[in-house]
N, C-alpha and C positions, 0 to 999 in steps of 0.2 A: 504494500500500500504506500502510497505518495503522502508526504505530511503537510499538510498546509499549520503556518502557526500567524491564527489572527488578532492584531494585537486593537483593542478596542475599551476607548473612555465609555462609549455607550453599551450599558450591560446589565441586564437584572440581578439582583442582588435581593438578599433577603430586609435590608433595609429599603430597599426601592424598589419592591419585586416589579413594578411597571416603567421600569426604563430601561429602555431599550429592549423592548423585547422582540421586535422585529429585527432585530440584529441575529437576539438568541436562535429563534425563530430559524432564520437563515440557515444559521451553522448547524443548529441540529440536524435539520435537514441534509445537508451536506455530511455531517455524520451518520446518519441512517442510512444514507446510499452507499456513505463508505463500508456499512459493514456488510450492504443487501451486494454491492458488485464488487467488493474487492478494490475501493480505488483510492479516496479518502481520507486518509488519518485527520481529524481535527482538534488544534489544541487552542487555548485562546488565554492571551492576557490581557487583563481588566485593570488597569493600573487603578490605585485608590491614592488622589491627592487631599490631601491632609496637610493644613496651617501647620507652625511650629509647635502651638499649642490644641491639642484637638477639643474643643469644646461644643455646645450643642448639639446640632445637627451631624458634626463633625465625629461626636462621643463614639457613636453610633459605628459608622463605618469604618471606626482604628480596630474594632470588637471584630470585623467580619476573620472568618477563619481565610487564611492565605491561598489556601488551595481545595477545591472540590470537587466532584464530579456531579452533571446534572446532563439524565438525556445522551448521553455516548459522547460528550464532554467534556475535558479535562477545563479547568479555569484558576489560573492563577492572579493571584489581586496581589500584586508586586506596590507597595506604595509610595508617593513619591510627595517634596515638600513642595503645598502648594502656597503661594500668596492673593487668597481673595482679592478680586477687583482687579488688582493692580500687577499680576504676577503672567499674564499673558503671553508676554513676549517668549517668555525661560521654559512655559513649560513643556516642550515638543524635547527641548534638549533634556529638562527634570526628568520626561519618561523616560527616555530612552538609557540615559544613564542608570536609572535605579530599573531597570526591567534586563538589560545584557545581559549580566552575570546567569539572571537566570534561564533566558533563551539559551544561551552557553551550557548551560545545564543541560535542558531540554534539548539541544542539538547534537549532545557526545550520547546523549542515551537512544534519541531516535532522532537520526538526519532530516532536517527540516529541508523541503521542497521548494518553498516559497513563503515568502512574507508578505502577510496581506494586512491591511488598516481598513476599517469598515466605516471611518470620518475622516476628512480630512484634514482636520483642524483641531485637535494638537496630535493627534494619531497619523496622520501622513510624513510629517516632514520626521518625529520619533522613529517609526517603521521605516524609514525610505535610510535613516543612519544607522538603523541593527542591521538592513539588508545587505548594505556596506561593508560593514563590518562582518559576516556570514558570506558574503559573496554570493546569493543567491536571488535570483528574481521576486520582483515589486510585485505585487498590485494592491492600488490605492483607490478606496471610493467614493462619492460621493451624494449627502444626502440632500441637500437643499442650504441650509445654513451656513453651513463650513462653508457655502460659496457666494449666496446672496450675503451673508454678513462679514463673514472672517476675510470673502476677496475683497472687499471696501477698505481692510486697514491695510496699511504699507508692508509692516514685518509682519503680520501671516501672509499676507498674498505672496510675497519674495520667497518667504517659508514654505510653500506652498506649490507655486512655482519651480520652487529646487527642485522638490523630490518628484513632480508630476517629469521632468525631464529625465530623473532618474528612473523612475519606474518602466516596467516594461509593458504595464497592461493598467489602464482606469477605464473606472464601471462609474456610470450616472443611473439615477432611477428612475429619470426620464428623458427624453430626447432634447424637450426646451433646456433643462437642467446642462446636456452634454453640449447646446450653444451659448449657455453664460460660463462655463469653466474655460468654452474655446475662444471666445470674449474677454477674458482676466489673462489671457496669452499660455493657455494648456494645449498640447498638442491633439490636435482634434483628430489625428488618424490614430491614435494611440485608444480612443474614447470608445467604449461600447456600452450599450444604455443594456440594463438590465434591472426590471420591472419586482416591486415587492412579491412576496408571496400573500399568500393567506392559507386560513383554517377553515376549510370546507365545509368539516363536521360540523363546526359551532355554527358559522356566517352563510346564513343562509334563510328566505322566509320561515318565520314562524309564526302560524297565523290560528289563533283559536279565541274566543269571546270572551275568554277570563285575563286576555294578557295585560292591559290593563290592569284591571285589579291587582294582577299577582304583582304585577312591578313596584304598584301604590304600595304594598303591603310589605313587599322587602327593603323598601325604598323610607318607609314612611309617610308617603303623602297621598294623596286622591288627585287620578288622573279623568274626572269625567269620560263617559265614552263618544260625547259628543263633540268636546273640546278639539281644536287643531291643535298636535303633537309637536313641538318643535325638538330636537335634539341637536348640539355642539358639542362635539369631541376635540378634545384635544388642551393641550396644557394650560393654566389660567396667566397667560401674558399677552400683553399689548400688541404683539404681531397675530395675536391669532384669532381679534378680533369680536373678543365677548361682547365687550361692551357695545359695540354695532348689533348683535345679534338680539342684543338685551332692548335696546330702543327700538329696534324691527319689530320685535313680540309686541313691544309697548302702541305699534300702532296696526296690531292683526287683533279682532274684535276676538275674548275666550281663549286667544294663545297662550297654551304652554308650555317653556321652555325649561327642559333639564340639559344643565352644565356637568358635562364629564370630563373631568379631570381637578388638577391640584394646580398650584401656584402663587407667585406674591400678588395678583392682582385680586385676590379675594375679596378682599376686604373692601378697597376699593369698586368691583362688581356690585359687590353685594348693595352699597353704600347707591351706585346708581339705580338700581333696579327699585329699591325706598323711595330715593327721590323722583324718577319717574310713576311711581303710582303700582308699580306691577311686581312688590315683594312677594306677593302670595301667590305670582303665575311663572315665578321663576326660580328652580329646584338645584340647589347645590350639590350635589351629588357626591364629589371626590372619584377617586379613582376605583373602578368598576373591574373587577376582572374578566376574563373569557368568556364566562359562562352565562353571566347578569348581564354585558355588553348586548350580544345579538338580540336578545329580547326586549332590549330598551329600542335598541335600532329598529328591531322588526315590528313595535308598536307604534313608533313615530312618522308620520307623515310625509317629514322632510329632517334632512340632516343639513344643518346649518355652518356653516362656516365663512366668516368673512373676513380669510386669514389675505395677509402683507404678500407674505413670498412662501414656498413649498417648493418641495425638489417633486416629489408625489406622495399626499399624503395618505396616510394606511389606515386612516377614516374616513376618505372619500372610499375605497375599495371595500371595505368591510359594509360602508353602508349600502352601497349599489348591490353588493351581495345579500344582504338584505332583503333587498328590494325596496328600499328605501333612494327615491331622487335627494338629488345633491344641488344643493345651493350656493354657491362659492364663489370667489371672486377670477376671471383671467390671468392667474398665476402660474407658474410653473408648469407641470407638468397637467393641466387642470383639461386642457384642451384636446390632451390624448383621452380622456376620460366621459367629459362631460362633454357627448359628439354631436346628443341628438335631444330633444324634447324628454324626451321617456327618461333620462339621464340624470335632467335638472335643469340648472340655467346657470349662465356665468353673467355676472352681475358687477357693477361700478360697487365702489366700497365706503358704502355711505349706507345710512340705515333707510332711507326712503326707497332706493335700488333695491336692498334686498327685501324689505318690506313687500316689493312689488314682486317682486323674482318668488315669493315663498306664497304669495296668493295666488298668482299664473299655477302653481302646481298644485295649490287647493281647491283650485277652481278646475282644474282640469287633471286632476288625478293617476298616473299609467298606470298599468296592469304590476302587479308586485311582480311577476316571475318575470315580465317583461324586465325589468330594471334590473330582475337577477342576474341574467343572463346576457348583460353588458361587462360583467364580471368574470366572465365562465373559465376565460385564459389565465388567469391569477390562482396560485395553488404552491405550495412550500416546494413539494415536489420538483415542478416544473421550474421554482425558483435552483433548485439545486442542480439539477439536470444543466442547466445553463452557466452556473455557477463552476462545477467541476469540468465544463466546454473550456470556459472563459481559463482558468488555469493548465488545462492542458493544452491550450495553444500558445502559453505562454512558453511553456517549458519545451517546443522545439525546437 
């Protein structure tokens, strides 16, 4: 078997079991195939940056055990000293120093094939000086972020730049995505777009008279059954638009909006949603796992999001699997997606836009399997099939 060792800041964790798990996702996958055909080895380090001092937030993740298995797995959280805010520049070089020794490890006991980084930003230009150092081929990916934000500042973009020259293989997760990396001056014949996966089993319609109810009832709150469902996935920050979605509700007559996910804009949300009048039609949720996810999706009407920028997000795809349309703004990767009516709408990013964009779909409703099966090409599988392609053309 071929070893691939991915080295990756985004990664679930038992203090954060919801981040990054489309990452995790991936690579399990990739390790399933490796054991189902022989091809495979996957190992992964998780680097854990940590102040001088680990306090709060911080306590928590010095606690995590160094090394584990999850899913055919290995995962090593090498930690490295980080500086809040202000420590941005250092840290591509912080990982990579405190994580060598151990790939060095892991390379005399099982020969590593290739070096992959599953972000680009601080995990590309880290990965792109182990690969250096190892002598073994790159590939570097990316998600949306690492490029709409991290290519805007000078020393990541330079940073960024280096290692995409060094690498010998970069993956985007969507096509708009693989024309702003070749935009910020990445080598575009170098670039192959390679699409999220998903869970089939869970993302998918579920359709029966009590779903409602049952949601209200794990959830805590009463979803009327004749109420418009509104749903927002995804992190609680400024790029991703709550607070637009939140004033949309506020002018859809009965809308209810449930907030899935966590973040610093809480408070702040919460604080608008009071002052516009609509406390009581907008449901803070936190973060939902796999199971409770699809069923909130497949109750809701429309899935809302009035995010800044996305590489492709893994809540438009889960929702359209669903069968749930998608309300979004013309971002990234939004247009490979959202192709046709049945889909959703892509919308100016302003609350009156999508105010109008979430009534078009209430007022004119598609078929659920119809929207599922804009989804159908999306599957962990098929992400890994592609995945284990993508590495072995590198390696001849």
């Amino acid at each position: 078997m071929k070893h691939v060792l991915a080295l990756s800041t985004l990664y679930p964790n038992s203090v954060n079991p919801r981040f990054g798990t489309f990452v995790a996702r991936s690579l399990e996958a990739l390790a399933k195939r490796g054991r189902d055909h022989s091809d495979w080895r996957v190992s992964v380090i998780n680097p854990i940056g940590l102040p001088p001092i680990a306090l709060g937030r911080y306590r928590a993740l010095s606690q995590l055990d160094p090394v584990g298995e999850e899913h055919g797995v290995t995962i090593h959280r090498p930690r490295f000293t980080l500086i809040p805010n202000i420590g941005a520049r250092r840290n591509a070089s912080a990982i990579a120093k405190a994580a060598l020794p151990l790939v060095e490890q892991i390379h005399a006991a099982t020969p590593i094939d290739i070096i992959d980084a599953q972000f680009f930003f601080p995990d590309g230009p880290a990965a792109a000086w182990i690969a250096g150092k190892l002598g073994v081929p790159l590939s570097l990916k990316a998600r949306g972020s690492d490029i709409t934000y991290w290519g805007g500042i000078d020393f990541a973009r330079e940073q960024m730049l280096e290692a995409a020259g060094q690498a010998d293989g970069l993956l985007a997760v969507s096509a708009a995505l693989a024309d702003q990396m070749a935009d910020i001056g990445m080598p575009r014949n170098k670039i192959r777009v390679h699409y999220t996966g998903l869970d089939r089993d869970r993302f998918r319609p579920l359709e029966h008279t009590q779903l409602r109810a049952q949601i209200g009832a794990e959830l805590g709150f009463v979803i009327p059954d004749n109420a418009p469902l509104l749903t927002c996935v995804g992190a609680l920050i400024e790029r991703k638009g709550q607070d637009i979605a939140i004033a949309a509700t506020a002018q859809i007559e009965g809308a209810r909006l449930i907030l899935v996910g966590k973040g610093d804009d809480e408070a702040h949300l919460r604080d608008l949603a009071r002052d516009l009048g609509v406390a009581e039609r907008v449901h803070f949720v936190g973060s939902l796992d796999h199971d409770l996810l699809p069923l909130v999706l497949s109750a809701s009407d429309v899935m809302v999001l009035p995010t800044r920028n996305e590489g492709l997000a893994n809540a438009w795809v889960e929702a359209l699997a669903c069968g749930t349309p998608v309300v979004t703004c013309d971002v990234g990767g939004a247009r490979e997606l959202i192709t046709n009516n049945t889909a959703g709408r892509l919308v100016e990013r302003n609350p009156e836009a999508v105010a109008a964009g979430i009534s078009e779909v209430l007022n004119n409703p598609p078929m659920r399997q119809a929207v599922a099966a804009l989804a159908e090409k999306f599957s962990w599988d098929t992400n890994a099939l592609e995945l284990a392609a993508h590495y072995e053309q590198l390696l001849r």
